[in-house]
C-alpha positions in Angstrom: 237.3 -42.9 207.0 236.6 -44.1 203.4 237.3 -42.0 200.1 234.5 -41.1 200.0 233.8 -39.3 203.2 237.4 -37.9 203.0 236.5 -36.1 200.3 232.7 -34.7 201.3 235.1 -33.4 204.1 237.5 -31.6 202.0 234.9 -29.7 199.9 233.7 -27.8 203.0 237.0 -26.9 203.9 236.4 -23.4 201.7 232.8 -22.6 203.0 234.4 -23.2 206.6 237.0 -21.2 206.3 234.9 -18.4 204.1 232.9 -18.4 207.2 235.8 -17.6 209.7 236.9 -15.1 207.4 233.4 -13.4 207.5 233.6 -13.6 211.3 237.1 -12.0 211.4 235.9 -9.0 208.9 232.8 -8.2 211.1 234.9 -8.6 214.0 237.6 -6.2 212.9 235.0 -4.0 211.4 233.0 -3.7 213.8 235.7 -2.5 216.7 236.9 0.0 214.0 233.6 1.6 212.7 231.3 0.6 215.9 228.2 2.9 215.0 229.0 3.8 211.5 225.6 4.6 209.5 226.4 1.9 207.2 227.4 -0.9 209.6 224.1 -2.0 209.6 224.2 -2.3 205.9 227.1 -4.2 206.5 226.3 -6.4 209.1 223.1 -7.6 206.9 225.5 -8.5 203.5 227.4 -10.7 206.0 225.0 -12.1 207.8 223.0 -12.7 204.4 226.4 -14.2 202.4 226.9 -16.6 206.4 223.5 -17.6 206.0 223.8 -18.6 202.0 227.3 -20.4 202.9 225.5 -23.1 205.7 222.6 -23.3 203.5 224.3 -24.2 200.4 227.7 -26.5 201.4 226.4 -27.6 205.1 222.3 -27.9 204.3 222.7 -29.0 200.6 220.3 -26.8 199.8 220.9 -27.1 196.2 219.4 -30.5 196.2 216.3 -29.9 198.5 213.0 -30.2 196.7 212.6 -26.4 194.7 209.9 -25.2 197.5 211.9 -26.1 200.3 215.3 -24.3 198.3 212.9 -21.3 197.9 211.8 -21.2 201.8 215.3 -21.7 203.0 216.3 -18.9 200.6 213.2 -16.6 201.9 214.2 -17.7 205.6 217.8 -16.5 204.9 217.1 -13.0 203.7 214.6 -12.4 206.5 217.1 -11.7 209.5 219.3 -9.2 207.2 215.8 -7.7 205.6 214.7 -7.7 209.5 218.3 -6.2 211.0 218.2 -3.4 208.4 214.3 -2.2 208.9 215.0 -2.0 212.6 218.2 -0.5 212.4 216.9 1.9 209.8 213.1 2.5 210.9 213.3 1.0 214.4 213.1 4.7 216.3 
């Protein structure tokens, strides 16, 4: 591998890694607090901060064209927005 590539490699190695931590929280949290009121709360913010991670360091969505950042963004928040109305309003 070139320079170059080396380092494109080593600047994901945070997001990656914030990632796996996000796994491990929901992970631990969820076999502690299981069907806690607020776990879907919870589950959305990490789902929402997952989503933002991929988009952002693995997408680039940073450089996309503004309209295509802005429809990635609205994308993103939809399956938190969508988790919390069902688990909220869903009966």
């Amino acid at each position: 591998m070139n320079n170059r590539t080396t380092e494109n490699m080593s600047s994901l190695v945070l997001p990656w890694l914030g990632l796996l931590a996000l796994t491990a929280v929901s992970l631990i949290m969820g076999n502690r607090f299981g069907h806690a009121p607020w776990m879907p709360l919870l589950v959305a913010l990490i789902i929402w901060i997952k989503g933002t991670l991929v988009a952002r360091y693995f997408i680039e969505s940073h450089q996309a064209h503004p309209f295509i950042a802005v429809m990635l963004r609205i994308f993103i928040a939809f399956a938190p927005a969508a988790l919390v109305l069902t688990a909220f309003f869903g009966k």
